[in-house]
C-alpha positions as CSV (number, residue, x, y, z in Angstrom):
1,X,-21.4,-47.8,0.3
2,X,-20.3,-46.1,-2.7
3,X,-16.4,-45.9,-2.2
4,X,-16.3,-49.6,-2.0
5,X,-18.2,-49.6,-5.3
6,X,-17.4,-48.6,-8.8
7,X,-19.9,-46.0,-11.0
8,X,-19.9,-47.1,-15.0
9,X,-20.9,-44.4,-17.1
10,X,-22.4,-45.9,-20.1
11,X,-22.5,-44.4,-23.5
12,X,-25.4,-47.1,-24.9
13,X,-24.8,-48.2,-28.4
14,X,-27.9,-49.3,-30.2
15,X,-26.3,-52.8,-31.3
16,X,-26.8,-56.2,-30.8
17,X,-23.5,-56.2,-30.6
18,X,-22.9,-54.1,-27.7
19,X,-25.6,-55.1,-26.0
20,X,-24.1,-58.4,-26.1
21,X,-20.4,-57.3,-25.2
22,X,-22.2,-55.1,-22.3
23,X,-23.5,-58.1,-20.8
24,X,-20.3,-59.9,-21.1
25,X,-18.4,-57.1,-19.6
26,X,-21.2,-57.0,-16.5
27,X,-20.7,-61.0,-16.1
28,X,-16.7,-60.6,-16.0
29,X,-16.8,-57.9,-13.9
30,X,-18.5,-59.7,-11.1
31,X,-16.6,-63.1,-11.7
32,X,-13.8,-61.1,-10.9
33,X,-14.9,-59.6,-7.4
34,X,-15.9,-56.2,-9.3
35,X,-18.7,-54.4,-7.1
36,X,-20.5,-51.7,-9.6
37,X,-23.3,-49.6,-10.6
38,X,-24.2,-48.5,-14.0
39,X,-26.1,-45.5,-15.6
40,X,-26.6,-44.7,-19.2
41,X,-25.9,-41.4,-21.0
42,X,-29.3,-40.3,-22.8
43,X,-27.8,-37.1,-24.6
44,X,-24.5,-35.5,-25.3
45,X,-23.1,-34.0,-21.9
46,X,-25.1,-36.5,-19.9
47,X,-21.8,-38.1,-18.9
48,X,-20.6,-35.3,-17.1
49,X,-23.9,-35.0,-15.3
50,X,-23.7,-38.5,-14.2
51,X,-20.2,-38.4,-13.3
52,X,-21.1,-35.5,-11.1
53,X,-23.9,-37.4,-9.2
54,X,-21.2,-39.6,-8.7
55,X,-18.5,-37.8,-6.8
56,X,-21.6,-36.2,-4.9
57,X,-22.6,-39.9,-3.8
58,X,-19.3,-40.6,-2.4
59,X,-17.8,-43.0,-5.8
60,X,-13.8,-43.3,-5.8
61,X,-13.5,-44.5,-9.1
62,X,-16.1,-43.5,-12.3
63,X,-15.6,-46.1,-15.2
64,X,-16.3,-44.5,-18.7
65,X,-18.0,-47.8,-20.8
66,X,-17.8,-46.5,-24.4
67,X,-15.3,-44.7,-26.3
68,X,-12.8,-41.3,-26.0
69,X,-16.1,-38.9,-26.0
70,X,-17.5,-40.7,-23.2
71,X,-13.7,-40.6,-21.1
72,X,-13.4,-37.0,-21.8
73,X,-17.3,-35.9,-20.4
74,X,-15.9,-38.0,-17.2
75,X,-12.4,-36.5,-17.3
76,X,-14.0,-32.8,-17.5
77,X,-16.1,-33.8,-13.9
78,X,-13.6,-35.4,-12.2
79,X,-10.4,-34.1,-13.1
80,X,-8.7,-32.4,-9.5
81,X,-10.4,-34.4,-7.5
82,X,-9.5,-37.3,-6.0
83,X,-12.2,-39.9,-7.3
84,X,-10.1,-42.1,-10.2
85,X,-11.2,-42.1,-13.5
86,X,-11.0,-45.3,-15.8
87,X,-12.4,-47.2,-18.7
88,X,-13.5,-49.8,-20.6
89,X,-14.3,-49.8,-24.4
90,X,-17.4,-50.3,-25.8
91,X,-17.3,-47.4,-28.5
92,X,-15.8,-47.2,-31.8
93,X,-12.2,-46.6,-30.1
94,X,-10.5,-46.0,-26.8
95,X,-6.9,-43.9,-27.2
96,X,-6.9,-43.3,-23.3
97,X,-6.7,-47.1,-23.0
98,X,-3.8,-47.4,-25.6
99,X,-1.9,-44.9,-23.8
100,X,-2.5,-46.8,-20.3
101,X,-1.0,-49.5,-22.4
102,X,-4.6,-51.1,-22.3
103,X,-5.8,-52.9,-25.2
104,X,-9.4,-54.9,-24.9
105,X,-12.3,-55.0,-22.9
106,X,-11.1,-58.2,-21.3
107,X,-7.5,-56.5,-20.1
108,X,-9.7,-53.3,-18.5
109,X,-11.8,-55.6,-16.5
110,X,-8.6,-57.3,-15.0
111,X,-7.1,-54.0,-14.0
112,X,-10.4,-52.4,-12.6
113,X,-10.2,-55.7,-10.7
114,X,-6.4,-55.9,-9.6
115,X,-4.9,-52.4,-10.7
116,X,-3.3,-49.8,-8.9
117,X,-3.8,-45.9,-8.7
118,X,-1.6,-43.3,-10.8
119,X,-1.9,-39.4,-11.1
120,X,-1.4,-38.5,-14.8
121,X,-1.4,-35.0,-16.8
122,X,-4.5,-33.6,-17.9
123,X,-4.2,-31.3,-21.0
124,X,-6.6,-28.6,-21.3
125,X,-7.8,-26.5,-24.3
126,X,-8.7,-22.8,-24.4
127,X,-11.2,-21.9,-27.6
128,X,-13.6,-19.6,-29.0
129,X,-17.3,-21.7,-29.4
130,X,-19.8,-21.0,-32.1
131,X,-20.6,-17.4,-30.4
132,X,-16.9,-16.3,-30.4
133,X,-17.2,-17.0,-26.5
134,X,-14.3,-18.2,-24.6
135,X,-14.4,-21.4,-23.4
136,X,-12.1,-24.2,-21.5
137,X,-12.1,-27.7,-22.2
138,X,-9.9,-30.8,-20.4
139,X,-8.8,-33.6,-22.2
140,X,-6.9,-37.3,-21.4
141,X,-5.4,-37.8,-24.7
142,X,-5.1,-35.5,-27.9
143,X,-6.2,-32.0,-29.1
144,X,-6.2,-31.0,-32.8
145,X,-6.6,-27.8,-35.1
146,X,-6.9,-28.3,-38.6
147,X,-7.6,-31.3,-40.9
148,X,-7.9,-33.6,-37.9
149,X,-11.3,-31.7,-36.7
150,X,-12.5,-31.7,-40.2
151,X,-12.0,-35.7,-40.0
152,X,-13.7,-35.8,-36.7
153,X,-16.6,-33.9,-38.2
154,X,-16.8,-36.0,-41.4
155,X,-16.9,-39.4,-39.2
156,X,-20.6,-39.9,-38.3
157,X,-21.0,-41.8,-34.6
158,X,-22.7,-44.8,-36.5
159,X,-19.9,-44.9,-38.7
160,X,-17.2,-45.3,-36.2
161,X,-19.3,-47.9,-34.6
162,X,-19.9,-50.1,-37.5
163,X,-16.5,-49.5,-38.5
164,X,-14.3,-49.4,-35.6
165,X,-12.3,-46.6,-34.8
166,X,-9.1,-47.2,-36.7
167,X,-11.2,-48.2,-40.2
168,X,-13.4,-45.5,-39.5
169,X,-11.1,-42.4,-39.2
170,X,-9.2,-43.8,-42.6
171,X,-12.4,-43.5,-44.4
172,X,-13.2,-40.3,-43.0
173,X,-9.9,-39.3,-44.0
174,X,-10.7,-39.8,-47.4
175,X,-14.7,-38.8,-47.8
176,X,-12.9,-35.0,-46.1
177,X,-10.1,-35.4,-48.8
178,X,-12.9,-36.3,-51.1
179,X,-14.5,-32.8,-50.2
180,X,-11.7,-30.5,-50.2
181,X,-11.5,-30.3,-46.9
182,X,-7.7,-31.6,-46.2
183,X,-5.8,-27.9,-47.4
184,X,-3.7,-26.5,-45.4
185,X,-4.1,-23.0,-43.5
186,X,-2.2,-19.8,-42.5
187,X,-1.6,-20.3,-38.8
188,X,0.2,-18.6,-36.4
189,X,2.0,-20.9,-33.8
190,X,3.8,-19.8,-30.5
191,X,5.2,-22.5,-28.5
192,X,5.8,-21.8,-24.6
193,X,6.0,-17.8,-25.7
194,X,7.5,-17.8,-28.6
195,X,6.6,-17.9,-32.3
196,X,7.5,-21.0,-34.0
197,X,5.5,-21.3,-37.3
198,X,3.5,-18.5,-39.3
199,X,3.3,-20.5,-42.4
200,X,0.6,-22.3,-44.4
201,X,0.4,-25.4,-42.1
202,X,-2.4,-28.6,-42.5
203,X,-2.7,-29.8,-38.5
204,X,-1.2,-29.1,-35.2
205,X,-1.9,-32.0,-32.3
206,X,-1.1,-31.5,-28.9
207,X,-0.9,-34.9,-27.3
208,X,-0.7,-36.3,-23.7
209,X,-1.0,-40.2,-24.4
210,X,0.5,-42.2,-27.0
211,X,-2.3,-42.8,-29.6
212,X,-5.5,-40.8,-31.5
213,X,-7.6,-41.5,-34.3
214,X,-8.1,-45.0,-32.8
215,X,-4.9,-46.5,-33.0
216,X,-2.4,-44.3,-34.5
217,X,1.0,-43.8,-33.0
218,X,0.7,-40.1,-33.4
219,X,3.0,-38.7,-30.6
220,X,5.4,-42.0,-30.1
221,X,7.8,-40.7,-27.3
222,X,4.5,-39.1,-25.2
223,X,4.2,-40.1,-21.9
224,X,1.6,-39.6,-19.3
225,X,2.7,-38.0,-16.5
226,X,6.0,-36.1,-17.7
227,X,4.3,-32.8,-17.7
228,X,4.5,-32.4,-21.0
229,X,2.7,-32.0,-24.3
230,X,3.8,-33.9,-27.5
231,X,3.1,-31.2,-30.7
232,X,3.2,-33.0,-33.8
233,X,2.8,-30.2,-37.2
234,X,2.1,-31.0,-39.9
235,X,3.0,-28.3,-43.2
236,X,1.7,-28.0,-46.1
237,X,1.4,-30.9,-48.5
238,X,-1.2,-32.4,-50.8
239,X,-3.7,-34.6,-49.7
240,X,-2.5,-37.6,-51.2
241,X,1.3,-37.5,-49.7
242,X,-0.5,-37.5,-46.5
243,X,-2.2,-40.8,-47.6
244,X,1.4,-42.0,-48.4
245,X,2.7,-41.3,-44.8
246,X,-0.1,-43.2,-42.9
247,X,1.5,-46.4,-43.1
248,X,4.3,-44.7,-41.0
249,X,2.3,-42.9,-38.3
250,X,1.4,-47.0,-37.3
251,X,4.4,-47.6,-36.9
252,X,5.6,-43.9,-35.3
253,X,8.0,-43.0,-37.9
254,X,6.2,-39.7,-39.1
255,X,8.1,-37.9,-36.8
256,X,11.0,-37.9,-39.4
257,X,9.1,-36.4,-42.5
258,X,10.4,-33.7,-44.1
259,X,7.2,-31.6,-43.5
260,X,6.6,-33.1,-39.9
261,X,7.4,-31.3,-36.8
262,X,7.6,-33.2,-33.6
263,X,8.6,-31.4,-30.1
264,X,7.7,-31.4,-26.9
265,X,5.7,-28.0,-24.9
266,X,4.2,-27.2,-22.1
267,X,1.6,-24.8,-23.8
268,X,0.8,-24.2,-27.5
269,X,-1.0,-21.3,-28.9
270,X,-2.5,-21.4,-32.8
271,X,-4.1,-18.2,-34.4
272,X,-5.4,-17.7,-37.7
273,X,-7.1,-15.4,-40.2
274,X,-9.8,-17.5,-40.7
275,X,-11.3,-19.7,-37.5
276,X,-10.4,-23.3,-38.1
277,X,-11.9,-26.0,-36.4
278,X,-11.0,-27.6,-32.8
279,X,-11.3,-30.8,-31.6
280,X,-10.5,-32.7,-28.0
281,X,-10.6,-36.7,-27.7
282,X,-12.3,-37.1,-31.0
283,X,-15.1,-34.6,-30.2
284,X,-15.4,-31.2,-31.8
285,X,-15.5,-28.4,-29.5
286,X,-15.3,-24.5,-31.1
287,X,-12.5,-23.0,-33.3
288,X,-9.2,-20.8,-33.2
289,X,-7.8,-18.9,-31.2
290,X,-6.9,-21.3,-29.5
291,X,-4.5,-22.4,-26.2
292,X,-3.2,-25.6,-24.6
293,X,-1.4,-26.3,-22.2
294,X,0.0,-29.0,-19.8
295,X,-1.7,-29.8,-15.3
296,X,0.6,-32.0,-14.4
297,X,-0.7,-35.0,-12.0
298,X,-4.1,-33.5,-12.6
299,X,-5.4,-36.8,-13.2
300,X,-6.0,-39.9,-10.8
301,X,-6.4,-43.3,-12.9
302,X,-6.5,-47.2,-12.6
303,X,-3.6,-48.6,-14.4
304,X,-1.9,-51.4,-14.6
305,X,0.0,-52.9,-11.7
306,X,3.2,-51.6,-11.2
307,X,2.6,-48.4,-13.5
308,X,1.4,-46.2,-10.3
């Protein structure tokens, strides 16, 4: 029956490569007892279709097989609901799996195998699309406005696969630097209800996990299930100081720049003369005005022993 099986949701990368790590993954899985079924994503969306056949038929836990884009179609499907929600990487990087304190393929097979069961936060993102129509969004990891969703747009999906995701997003970074993209903003920020920032301001990420841009230690005190968003700001400086501070967001010490803000919320609101672009797990979704916020415990996951 299906609640003694697992669903994987592939996101099919047309590589040798993956193909190749696919079949790995399929042949560790049932080494290690792992009883699955898998269907493949054909468009964008397709994931949450999948993932919806999949509660229908009775599936406890739905295994994204790709990147962050691929967790967040099966976040949006299952989130509430007690099916678990899980992955394993095949795309060009997995933040989720950082935060879950997951690093490779090979560790996310072991725990789909001999994991437990953990509710987490969900955070969730209220936007304007491209018809000014309000729309909601749910995401595992991170949230941006500003020059984050202008280096989302500027990473083509064949470059963060040929790439990786860390290499990937650092060239991006440049190429939007490159097209004087990364300038800062008047924005309008209220945090919990009350205005914080109405100054010229270059990003504003609302976290729930650890890590974004496929690797970074953006939000370095975030924690999963603490009902809480971790806001990192960043004001208004020139394109090539932020080059100068990535070496520190590795390591989590951007926090302490002079133009950095770091604080944790349980809803953040940004406004802005001009729209400026939104983004959710890597994948851009509308444009300002914009809301998020914190659901605690929204989220069931496999995790590590001992972390439920």
């Amino acid at each position: 029956m299906s609640k003694d099986r697992a669903l994987l949701i592939v996101n099919p990368i047309r590589s040798a490569r993956a193909v190749k790590l696919l079949t790995r993954i399929e042949d560790t899985l049932v080494k290690l007892g792992v009883h699955c079924d898998l269907k493949f994503t054909e468009r964008k969306g397709h994931g949450m279709e999948l993932a919806a056949q999949g509660l229908e038929q009775g599936y406890k836990t739905i295994v994204a097989v790709g990147g962050d884009g691929t967790v967040n179609e099966v976040v949006n499907t299952v989130v509430g609901t007690e099916t678990a929600v899980f992955s394993i990487p095949l795309g060009a990087g997995n933040d989720f799996l950082r935060s879950l304190g997951i690093r490779t393929w090979k560790e996310a097979c072991r725990v789909l195998a001999e994991g437990g069961f953990a509710q987490i936060d969900a955070g969730l993102a209220e936007y304007r699309d491209d018809n000014g129509r309000l729309q909601r969004r749910y995401y595992a990891v991170l949230a941006d406005v500003g020059f984050g969703s202008e280096v989302v747009r500027n990473t083509p999906r064949r470059l963060r696969h040929a790439l990786g995701g860390n290499l990937g997003y650092v060239v991006s970074l440049y190429r939007t630097a490159m097209r004087g993209q990364a300038r800062a903003r008047q924005m309008r920020m209220r945090v919990d209800g009350e205005l914080r920032y109405d100054e010229r301001i270059l990003l504003v990420e609302a976290l729930n996990g650890m890590y974004a841009g496929g690797g970074l230690k953006v939000a370095p005190k975030a924690k999963l299930n603490d009902g809480l968003l971790d806001v990192f700001v960043a004001r208004d400086m020139h394109w090539l100081k932020i080059w100068a501070l990535f070496p520190r967001i590795y390591r989590g010490t951007h926090i302490e720049h002079e133009k950095a803000g770091y604080f944790h919320a349980k809803e953040v609101e940004v406004e802005a003369e001009e729209s400026i672009r939104t983004s959710v797990d890597g994948e851009m979704i509308g444009y300002t005005p914009v809301r998020f916020s914190i659901v605690p415990g929204a989220l069931k996951v496999r995790c590590p022993p001992g972390m439920g």
